[in-house]
MARTIVEX-433701 format. One record per residue (C-alpha): x, y, z; residue number from 1; chain; residue in one letter. Coordinates in Angstrom, 3 decimals. Layout:
BEGIN
          x          y          z     k   c   r
          X          Y          Z   NUM   A   a
...
This chain:
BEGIN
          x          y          z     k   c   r
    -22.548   -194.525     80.520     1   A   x
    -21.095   -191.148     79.621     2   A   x
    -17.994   -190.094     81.358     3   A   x
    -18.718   -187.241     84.056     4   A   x
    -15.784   -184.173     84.578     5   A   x
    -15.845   -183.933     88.324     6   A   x
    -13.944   -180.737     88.550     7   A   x
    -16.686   -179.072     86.059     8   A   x
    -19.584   -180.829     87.637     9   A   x
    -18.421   -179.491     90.813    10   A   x
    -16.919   -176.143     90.040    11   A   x
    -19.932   -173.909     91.319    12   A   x
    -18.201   -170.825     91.444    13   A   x
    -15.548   -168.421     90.057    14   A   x
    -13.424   -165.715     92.272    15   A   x
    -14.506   -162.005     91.134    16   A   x
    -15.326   -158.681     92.573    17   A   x
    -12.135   -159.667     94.915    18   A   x
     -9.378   -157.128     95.269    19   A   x
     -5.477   -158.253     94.328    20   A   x
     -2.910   -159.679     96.700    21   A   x
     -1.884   -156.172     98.303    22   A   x
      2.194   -156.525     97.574    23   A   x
      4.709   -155.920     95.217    24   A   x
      3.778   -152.011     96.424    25   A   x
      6.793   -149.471     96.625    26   A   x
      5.557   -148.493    100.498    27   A   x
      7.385   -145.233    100.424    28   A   x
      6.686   -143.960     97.145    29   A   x
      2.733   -144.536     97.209    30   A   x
      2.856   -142.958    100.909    31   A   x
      2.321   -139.515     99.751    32   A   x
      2.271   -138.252    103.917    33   A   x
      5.181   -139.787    104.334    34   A   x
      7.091   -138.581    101.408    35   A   x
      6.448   -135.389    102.022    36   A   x
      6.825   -135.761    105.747    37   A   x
     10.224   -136.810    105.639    38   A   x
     11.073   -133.844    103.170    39   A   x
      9.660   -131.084    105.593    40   A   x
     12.024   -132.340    108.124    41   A   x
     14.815   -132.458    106.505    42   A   x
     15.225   -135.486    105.106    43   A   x
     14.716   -135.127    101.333    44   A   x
     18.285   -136.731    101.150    45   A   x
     17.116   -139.964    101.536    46   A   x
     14.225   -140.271     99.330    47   A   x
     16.268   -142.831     96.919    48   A   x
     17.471   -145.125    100.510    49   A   x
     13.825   -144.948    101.589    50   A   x
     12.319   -146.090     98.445    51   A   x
     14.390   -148.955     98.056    52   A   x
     13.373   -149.965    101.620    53   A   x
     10.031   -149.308    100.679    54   A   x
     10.276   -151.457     98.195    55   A   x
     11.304   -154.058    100.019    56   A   x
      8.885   -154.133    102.596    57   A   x
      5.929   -154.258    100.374    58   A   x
      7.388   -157.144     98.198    59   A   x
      5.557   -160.027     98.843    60   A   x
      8.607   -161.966    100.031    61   A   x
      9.099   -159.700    103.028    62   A   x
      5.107   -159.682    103.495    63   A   x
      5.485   -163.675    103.656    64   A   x
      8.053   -162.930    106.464    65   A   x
      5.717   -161.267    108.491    66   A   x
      2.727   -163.847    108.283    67   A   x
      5.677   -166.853    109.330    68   A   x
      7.624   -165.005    112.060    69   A   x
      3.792   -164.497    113.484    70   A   x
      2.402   -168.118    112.561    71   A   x
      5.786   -170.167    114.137    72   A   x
      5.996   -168.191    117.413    73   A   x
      9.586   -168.052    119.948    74   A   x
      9.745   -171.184    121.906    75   A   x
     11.692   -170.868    124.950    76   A   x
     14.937   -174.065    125.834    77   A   x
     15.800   -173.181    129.155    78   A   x
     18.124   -176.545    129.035    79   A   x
     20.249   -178.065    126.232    80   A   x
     20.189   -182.271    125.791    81   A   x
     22.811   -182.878    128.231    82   A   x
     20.834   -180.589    131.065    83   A   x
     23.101   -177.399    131.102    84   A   x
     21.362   -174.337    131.535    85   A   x
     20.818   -172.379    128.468    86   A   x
     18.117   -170.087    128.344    87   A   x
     17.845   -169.334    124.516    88   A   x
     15.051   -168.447    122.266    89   A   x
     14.502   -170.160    119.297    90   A   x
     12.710   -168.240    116.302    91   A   x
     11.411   -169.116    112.834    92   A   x
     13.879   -168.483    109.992    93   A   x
     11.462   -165.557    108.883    94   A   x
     11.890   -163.709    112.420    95   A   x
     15.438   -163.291    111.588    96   A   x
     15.330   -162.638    107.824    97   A   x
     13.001   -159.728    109.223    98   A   x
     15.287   -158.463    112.237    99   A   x
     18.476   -158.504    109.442   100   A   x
     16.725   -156.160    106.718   101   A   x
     15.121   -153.808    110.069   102   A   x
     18.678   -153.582    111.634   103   A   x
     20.673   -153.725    107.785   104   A   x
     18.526   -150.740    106.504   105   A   x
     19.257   -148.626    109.328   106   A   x
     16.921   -149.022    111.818   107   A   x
     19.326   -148.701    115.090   108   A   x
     22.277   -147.212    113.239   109   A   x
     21.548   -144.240    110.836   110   A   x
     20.747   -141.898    113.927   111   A   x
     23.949   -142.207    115.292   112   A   x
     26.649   -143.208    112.615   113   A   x
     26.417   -139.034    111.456   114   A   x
     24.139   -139.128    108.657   115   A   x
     22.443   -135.841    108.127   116   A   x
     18.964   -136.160    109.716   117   A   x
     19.722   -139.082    111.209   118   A   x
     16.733   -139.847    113.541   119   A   x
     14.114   -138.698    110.848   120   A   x
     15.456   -141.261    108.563   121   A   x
     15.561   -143.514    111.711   122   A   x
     11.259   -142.897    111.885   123   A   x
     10.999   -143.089    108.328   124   A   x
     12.812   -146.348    108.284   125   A   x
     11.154   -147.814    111.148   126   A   x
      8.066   -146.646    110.077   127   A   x
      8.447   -148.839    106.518   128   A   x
      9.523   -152.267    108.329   129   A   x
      7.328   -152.222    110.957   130   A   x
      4.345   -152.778    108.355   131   A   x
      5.181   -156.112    107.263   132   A   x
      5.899   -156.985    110.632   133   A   x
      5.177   -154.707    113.956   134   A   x
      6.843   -157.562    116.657   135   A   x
     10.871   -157.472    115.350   136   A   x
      9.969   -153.513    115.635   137   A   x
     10.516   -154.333    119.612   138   A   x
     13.898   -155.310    119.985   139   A   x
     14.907   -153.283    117.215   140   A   x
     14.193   -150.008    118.398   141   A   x
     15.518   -150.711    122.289   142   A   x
     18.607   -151.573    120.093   143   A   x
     18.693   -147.965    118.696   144   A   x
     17.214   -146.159    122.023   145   A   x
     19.825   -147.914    123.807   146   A   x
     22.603   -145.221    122.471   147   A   x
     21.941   -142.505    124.960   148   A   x
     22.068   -144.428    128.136   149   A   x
     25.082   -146.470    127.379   150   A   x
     27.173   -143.263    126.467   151   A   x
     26.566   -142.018    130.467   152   A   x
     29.512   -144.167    131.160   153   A   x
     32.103   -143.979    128.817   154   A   x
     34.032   -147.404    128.968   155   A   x
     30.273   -149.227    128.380   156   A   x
     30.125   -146.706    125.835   157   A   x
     33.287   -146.969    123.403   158   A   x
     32.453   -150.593    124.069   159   A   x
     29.246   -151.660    123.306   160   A   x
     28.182   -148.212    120.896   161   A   x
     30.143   -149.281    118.260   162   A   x
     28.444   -152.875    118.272   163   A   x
     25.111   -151.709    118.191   164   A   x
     25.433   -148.824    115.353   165   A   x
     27.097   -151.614    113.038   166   A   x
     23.949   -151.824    110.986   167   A   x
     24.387   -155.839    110.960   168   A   x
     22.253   -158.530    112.603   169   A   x
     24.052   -161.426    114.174   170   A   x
     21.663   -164.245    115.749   171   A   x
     24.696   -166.687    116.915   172   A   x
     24.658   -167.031    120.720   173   A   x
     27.742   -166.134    121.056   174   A   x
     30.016   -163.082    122.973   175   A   x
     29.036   -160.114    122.196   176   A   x
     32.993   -159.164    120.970   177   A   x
     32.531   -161.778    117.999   178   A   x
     29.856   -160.411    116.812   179   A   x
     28.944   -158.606    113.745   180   A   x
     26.753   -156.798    115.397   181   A   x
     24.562   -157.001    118.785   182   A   x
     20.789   -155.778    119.951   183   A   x
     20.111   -154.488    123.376   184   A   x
     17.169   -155.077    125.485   185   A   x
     15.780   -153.779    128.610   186   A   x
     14.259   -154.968    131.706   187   A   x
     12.698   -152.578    133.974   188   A   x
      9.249   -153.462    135.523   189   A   x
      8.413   -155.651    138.759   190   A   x
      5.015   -157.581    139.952   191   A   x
      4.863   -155.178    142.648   192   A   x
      5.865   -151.738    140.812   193   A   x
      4.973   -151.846    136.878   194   A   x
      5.577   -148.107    136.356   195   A   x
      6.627   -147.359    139.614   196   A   x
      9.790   -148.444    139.386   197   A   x
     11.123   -147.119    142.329   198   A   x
      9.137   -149.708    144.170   199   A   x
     11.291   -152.511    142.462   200   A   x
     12.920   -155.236    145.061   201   A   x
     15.779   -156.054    142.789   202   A   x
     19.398   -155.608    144.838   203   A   x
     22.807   -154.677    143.699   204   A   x
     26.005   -155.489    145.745   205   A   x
     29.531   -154.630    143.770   206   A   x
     31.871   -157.441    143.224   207   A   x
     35.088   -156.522    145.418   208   A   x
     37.349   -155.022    142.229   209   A   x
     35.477   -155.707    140.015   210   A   x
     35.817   -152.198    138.148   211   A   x
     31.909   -151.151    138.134   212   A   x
     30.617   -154.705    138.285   213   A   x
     27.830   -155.747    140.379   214   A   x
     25.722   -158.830    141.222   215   A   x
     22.196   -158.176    140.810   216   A   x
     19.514   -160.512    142.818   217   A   x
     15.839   -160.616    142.028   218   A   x
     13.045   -160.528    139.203   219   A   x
     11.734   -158.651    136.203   220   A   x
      8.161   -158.847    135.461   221   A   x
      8.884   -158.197    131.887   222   A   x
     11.804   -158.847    129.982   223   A   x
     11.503   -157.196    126.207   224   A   x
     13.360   -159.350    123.731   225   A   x
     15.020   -161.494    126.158   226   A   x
     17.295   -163.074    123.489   227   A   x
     19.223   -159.894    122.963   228   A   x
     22.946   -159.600    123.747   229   A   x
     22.613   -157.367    126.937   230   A   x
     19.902   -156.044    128.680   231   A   x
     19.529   -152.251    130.421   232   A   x
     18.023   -152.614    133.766   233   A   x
     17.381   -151.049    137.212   234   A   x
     18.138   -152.218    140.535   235   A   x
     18.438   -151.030    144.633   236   A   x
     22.897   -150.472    144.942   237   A   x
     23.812   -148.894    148.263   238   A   x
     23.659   -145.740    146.707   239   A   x
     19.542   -146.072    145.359   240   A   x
     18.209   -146.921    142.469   241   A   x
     20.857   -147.369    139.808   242   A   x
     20.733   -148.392    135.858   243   A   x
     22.979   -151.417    135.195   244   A   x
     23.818   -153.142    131.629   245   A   x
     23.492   -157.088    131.930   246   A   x
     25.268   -158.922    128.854   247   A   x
     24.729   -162.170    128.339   248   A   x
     28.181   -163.358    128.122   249   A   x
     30.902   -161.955    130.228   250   A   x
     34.570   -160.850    129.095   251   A   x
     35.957   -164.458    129.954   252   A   x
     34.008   -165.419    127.145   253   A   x
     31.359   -167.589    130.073   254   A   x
     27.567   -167.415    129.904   255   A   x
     25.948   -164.775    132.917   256   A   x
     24.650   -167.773    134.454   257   A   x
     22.718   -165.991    136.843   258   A   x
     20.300   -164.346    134.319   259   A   x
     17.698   -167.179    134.030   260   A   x
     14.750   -166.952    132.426   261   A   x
     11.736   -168.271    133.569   262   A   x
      8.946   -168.041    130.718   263   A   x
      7.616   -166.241    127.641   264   A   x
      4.213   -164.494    127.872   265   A   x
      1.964   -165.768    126.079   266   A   x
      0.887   -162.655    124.506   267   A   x
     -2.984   -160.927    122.328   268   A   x
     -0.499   -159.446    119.745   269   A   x
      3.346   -158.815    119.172   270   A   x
      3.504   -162.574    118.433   271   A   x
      6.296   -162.553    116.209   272   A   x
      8.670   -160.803    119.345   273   A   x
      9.226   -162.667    122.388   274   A   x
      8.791   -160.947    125.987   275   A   x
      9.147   -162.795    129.107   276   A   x
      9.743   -162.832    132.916   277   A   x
     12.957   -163.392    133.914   278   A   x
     14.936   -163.667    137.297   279   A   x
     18.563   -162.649    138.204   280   A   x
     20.936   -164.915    140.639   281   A   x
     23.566   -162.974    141.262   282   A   x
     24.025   -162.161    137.668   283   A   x
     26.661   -160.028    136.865   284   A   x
     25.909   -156.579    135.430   285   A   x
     27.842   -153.183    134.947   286   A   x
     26.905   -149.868    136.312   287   A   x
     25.813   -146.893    134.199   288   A   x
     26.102   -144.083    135.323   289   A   x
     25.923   -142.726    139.314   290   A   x
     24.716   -144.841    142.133   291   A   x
     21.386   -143.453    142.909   292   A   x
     20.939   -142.221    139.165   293   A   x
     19.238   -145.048    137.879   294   A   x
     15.885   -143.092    136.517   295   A   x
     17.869   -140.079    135.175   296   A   x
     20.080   -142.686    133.168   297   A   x
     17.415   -144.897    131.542   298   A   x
     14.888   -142.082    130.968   299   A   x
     17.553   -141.241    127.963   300   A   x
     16.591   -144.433    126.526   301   A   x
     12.818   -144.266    127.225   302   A   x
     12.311   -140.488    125.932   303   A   x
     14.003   -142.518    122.105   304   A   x
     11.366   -145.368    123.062   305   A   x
      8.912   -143.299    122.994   306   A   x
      9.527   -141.528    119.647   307   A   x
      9.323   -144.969    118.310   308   A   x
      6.232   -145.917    120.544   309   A   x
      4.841   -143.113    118.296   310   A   x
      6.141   -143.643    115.113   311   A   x
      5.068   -147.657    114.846   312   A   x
      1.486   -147.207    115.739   313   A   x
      1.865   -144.065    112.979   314   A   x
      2.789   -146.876    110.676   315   A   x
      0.065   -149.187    111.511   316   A   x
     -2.257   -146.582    110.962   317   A   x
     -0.984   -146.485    107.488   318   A   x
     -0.662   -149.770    107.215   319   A   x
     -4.291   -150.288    108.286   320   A   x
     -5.933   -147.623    106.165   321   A   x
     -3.877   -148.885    103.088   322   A   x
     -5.532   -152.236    103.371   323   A   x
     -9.077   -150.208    103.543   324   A   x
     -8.210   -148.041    100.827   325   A   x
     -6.748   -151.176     98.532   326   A   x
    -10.078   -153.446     99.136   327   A   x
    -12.456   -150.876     98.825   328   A   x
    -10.650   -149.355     95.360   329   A   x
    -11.006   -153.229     93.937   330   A   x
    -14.537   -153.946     95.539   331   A   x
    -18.194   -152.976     93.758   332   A   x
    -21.210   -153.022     95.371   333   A   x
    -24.634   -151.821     94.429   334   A   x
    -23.111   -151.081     91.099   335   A   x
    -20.540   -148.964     92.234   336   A   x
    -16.589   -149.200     93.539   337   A   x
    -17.122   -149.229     97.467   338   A   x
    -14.503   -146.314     97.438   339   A   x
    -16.832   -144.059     95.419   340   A   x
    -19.441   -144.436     97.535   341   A   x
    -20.101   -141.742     99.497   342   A   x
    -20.721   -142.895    102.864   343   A   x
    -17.392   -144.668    102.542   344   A   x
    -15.561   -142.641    101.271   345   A   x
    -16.196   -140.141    104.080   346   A   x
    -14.855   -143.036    106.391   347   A   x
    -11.831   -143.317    104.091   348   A   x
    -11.196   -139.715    103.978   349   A   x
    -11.895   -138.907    107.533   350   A   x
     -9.030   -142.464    108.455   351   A   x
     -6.430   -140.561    106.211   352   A   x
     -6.755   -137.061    107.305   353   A   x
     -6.195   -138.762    111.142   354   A   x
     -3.323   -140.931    109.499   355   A   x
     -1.800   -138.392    107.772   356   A   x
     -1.759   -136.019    110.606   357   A   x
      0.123   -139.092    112.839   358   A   x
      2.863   -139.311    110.301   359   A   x
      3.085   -135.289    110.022   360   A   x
      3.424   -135.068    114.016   361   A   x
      6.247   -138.087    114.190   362   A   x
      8.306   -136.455    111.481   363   A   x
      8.275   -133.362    113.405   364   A   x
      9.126   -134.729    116.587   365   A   x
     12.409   -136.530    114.899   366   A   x
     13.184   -133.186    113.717   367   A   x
     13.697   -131.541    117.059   368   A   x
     15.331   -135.104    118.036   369   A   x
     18.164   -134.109    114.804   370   A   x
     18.564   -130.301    115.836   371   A   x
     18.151   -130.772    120.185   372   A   x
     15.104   -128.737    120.319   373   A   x
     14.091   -128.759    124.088   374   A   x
     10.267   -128.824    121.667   375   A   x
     11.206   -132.625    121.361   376   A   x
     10.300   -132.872    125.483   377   A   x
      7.078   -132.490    125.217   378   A   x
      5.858   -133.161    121.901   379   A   x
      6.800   -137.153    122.396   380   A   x
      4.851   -137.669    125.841   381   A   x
      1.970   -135.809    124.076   382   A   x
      2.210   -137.933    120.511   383   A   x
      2.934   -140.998    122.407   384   A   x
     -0.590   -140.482    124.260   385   A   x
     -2.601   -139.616    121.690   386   A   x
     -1.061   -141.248    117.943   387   A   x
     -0.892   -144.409    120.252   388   A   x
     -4.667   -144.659    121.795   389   A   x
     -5.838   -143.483    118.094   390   A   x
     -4.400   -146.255    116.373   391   A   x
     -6.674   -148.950    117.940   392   A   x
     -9.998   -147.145    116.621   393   A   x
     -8.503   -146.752    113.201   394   A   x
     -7.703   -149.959    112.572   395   A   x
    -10.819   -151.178    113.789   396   A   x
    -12.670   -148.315    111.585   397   A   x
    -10.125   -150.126    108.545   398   A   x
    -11.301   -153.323    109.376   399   A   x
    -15.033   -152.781    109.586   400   A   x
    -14.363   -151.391    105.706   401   A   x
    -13.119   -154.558    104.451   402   A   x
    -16.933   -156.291    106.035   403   A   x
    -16.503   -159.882    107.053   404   A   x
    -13.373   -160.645    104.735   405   A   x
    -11.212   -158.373    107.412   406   A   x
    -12.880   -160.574    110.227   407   A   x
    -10.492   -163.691    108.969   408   A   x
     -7.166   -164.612    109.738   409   A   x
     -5.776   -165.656    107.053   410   A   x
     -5.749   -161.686    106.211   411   A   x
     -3.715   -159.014    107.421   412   A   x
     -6.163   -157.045    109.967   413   A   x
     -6.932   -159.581    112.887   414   A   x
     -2.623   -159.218    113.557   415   A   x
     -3.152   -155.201    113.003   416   A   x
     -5.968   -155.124    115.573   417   A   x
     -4.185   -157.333    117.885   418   A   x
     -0.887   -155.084    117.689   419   A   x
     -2.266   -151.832    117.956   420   A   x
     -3.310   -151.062    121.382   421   A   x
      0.428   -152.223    122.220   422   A   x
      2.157   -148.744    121.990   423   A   x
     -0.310   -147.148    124.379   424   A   x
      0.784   -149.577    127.330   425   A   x
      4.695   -150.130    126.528   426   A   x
      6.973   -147.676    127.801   427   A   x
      4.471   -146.058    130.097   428   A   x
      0.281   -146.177    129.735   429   A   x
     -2.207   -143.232    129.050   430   A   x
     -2.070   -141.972    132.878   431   A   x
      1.768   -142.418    133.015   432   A   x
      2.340   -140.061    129.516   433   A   x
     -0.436   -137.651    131.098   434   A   x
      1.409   -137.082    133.941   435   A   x
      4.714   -137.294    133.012   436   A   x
      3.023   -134.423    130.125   437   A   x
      2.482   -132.210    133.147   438   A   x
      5.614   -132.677    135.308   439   A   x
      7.313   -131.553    131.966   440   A   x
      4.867   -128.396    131.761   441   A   x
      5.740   -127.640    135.702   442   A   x
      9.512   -128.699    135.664   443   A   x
     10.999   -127.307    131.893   444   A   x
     10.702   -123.687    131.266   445   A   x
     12.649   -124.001    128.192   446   A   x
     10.048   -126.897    126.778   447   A   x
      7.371   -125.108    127.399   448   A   x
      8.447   -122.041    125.772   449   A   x
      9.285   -123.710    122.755   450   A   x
      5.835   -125.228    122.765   451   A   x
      4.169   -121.779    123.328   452   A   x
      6.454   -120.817    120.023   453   A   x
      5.626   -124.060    118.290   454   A   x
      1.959   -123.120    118.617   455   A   x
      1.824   -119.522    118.439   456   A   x
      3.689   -119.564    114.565   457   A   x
      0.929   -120.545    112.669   458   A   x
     -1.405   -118.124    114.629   459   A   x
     -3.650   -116.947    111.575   460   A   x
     -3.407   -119.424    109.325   461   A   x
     -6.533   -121.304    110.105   462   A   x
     -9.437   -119.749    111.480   463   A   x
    -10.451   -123.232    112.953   464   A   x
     -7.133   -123.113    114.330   465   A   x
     -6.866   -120.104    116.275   466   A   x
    -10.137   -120.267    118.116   467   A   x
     -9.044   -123.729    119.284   468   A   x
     -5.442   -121.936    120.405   469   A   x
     -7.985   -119.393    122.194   470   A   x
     -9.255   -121.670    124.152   471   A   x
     -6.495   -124.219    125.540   472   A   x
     -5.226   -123.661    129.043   473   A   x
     -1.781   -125.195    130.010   474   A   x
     -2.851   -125.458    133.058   475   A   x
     -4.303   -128.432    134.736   476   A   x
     -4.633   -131.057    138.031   477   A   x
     -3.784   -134.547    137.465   478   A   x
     -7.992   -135.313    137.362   479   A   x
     -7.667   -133.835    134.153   480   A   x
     -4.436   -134.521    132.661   481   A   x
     -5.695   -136.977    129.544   482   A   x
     -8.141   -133.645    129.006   483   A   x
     -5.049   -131.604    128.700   484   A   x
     -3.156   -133.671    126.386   485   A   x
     -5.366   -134.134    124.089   486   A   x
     -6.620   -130.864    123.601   487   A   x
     -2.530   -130.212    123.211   488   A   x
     -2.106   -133.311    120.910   489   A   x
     -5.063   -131.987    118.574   490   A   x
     -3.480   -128.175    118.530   491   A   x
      0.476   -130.093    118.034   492   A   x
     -0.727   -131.964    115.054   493   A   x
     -2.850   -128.855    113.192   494   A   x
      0.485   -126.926    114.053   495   A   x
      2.508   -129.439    111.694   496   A   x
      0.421   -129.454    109.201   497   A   x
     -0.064   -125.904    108.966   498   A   x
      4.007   -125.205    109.356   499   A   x
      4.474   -127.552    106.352   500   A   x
      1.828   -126.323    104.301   501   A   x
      0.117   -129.656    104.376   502   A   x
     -2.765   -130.117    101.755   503   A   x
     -4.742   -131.756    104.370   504   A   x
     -4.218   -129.014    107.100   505   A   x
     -7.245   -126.939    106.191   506   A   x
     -9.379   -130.662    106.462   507   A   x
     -7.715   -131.773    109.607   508   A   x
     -8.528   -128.269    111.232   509   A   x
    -12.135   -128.484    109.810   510   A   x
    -12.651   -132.217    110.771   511   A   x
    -11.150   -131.787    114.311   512   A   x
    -12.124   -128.717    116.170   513   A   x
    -15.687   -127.680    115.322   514   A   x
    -18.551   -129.948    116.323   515   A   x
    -19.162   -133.492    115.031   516   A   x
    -19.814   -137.180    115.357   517   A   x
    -18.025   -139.597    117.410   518   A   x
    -17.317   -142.274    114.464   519   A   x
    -15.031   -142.055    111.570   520   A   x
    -16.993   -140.288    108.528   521   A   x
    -19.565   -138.839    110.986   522   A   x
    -19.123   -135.175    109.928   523   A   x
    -21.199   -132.512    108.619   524   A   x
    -18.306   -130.392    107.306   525   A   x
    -16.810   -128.765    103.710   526   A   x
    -14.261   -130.655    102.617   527   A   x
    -12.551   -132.119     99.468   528   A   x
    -13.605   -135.866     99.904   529   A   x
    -12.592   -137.235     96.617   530   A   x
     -9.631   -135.246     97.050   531   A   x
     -8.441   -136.922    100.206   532   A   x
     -8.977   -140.062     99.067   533   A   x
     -6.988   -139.711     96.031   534   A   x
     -3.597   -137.915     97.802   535   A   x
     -4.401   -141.481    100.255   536   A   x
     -4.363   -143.978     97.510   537   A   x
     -1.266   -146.714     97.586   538   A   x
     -0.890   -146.734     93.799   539   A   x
């Protein structure tokens, strides 16, 4: 009997017409929108730091990262063996390899440490790591917002500053003082409040000498990153609502026994961070800032949370149309690439000009944070509403191009969809940036002024453009708030684009203010296509 080759009897098949492993990419340098970007706002110093980052994050080692840190998920030990209250988060080795390149490249140090342009390398930083992975973006970026509201009282301040802008990660559970470096968390919301946190339950009462200490008693509905060193957080003192800083350890080197916490959510997306609930027992805390000045103080932090609210569902959007752009460039059908067809490549073109525009408008916004232009108030409640609810229908739109293939989880785009509608609900949801949009318009002369400038500089540049201007009315009643901002958030992002002479300004003006189609690509309109595509292309 003749011998049969199972492997060639059974091999029914060969791989082709299947696009590359999407890695080993230089992130920054094939990110044309961001490149530029970060050069219109000042930041053209940093192009050689950024590329090496950008490197980094599209090797396929840190890619790996990503996929692990998500796959092995926290796991909460509230115990040790011997039964003695703990409370730690473990993490897969790849969570922290993750959190020390985000925190060792800059991420919640380089605004502060006096680098020229500090906060727009801070977005364009953020805006690299956050592809491979979106969830170590989290505590990250509380880490960096954290700066503001700590230096309201100055002892917290010339303490715990200089730990967070080391630019080193430290996982040990340790004190805070014997660390190389720390990361700050924050836990705000209640069951009975969410956004209304002046409906929180949480008490206060000083300890007797205790030179600004307090004991806090009650629960947080969310705790973000709840294995961080110290934790901002609100809470009812005599006084009113007041911002306190919990640490973890306390200066006699003891754990803050009376921060417990009680579980992890078990969360769509963001799988790779962990959030939980957690409950205070009299666990000690220091004040920041004024008795009664607990909103004032932490809405420093939240306006920086914000910025970054913006900038990592900016980056997703890249990140997303990237992995539509790669497949479809590597990818024939019907005797064609799918990226020269022209159906799809109107979807393409119409994803970049909307991603493009997202990066333009978070650059911008870092700007004013570098140079304290009162533009920076309202440009970040009206980016964080609208780059943040756009992000969910682009990545879908980026899925849908890669067919079934971007259906399966084994590939990138099930985590992308599952992280993107994130930004829109953290750190305050559509209604809560509409409003807070309008208070701003009613309450800060100064910020709407410079918006009225912002707006009125590029008057004439795009015909498009200025009927659009023509038409918006600052005025509005909370019914129509969302209407407001995103007639604003359309006319913010044409105004960047048109400021920095962006090639795609013309298109986005085209493709956004006259008439068209709901979908992505549904547009009857003159413009360069192939062109688009092309300036989009991660090569």
């Amino acid at each position: 009997m003749a011998t049969l080759d199972p492997i060639a009897d059974l091999d029914t098949h060969e791989v082709t017409n299947q696009p590359p492993p999407f890695e080993e990419i230089d992130l920054f340098a094939t990110d044309r929108a961001l490149a530029d970007a970060v050069g219109k706002a000042g930041g053209a110093r940093h192009a050689e730091r950024l590329g090496v980052i950008g490197r980094r994050a599209g090797s396929s080692e840190v890619i790996g990262w990503g996929v692990e840190a998500n796959r092995h998920t926290p796991e909460l030990d509230t115990h040790d063996r011997w039964g003695r209250r703990i409370d730690e988060v473990r993490f897969h080795p790849a969570y922290h390899q993750l959190m020390d390149f985000g925190l060792g490249a800059g991420v919640a140090s380089v605004a502060w440490d006096g680098t020229p342009a500090g906060h727009v390398a801070h977005v364009a930083t953020l805006f690299l790591t956050g592809q491979p992975d979106a969830g170590t973006s989290c505590p990250m970026t509380m880490t960096y917002a954290s700066v503001p509201a700590l230096s309201v009282e100055p002892a917290v301040r010339d303490e715990w500053v200089p730990r967070v802008t080391a630019g080193r990660y430290d996982p040990a559970v340790r004190p805070a003082r014997e660390k190389a470096g720390v990361t700050i968390g924050m836990a705000m919301t209640e069951k009975q409040g969410g956004s209304d946190v002046r409906a929180n339950t949480t008490r206060a009462e000083p300890v007797t000498d205790g030179e600004g200490w307090y004991r806090l008693t009650g629960h947080k509905w969310f705790c973000s990153a709840p294995m961080c060193d110290a934790f901002l957080t609100l809470a009812y003192a005599q006084g009113g609502l007041t911002c306190f800083l919990l640490p973890r350890w306390l200066p006699g080197d003891a754990r803050n026994a009376g921060f417990r916490i009680v579980r992890l959510k078990d969360k769509m997306g963001d799988r790779s961070n962990a959030s939980s609930e957690v409950e205070y027992h009299g666990a000690l805390a220091r004040r920041i800032g004024e008795e009664g000045r607990g909103v004032a103080t932490i809405i420093r932090m939240v306006q920086h949370t914000r910025l970054d609210c913006v900038v990592g569902s900016a980056g997703q959007m890249r990140a997303a149309m990237a992995q539509a752009l790669w497949h479809t460039a590597h990818r024939s059908a019907f005797q064609k690439r799918l990226v020269d067809q022209p159906a799809m490549a109107a979807v393409l073109a119409d994803m970049a000009v909307e991603s493009e525009a997202a990066t333009a408008l978070s650059l911008r916004i870092a700007q004013a944070f570098d140079d304290n232009d009162p533009l920076a108030r309202l440009l970040t409640p009206i980016a964080k509403y609208w780059v943040c609810k756009r992000a969910p229908g682009l990545v879908n739109e980026a899925m849908e191009c890669h067919g079934g293939a971007g259906y399966i989880e084994t590939g990138p785009m099930p985590r992308l969809f599952r992280q993107s509608p994130l930004n829109a609900i953290w750190e305050g949801s559509g209604n809560v940036i509409a409003l807070d949009m309008l208070r701003g318009l009613a309450r800060e002369p100064e910020g709407v002024a410079a918006l009225r400038a912002f707006l009125d500089g590029v008057r004439g540049r795009d015909r498009f453009y200025d009927a659009w201007l023509r038409e918006l009315d600052f005025s509005a009643d909370e019914g129509r708030a969302r209407l407001l901002v995103e007639k604003l958030a359309l006319a913010v992002q044409a105004a960047v684009l048109l400021q920095w002479d962006n090639p795609l300004a013309e298109a986005f003006c085209r493709l956004r203010f006259a008439p068209r189609g709901s979908a992505y690509g549904a547009f009857d309109i003159a413009v360069d296509v192939p062109a688009i595509v092309s300036r989009s292309m991660p090569v």
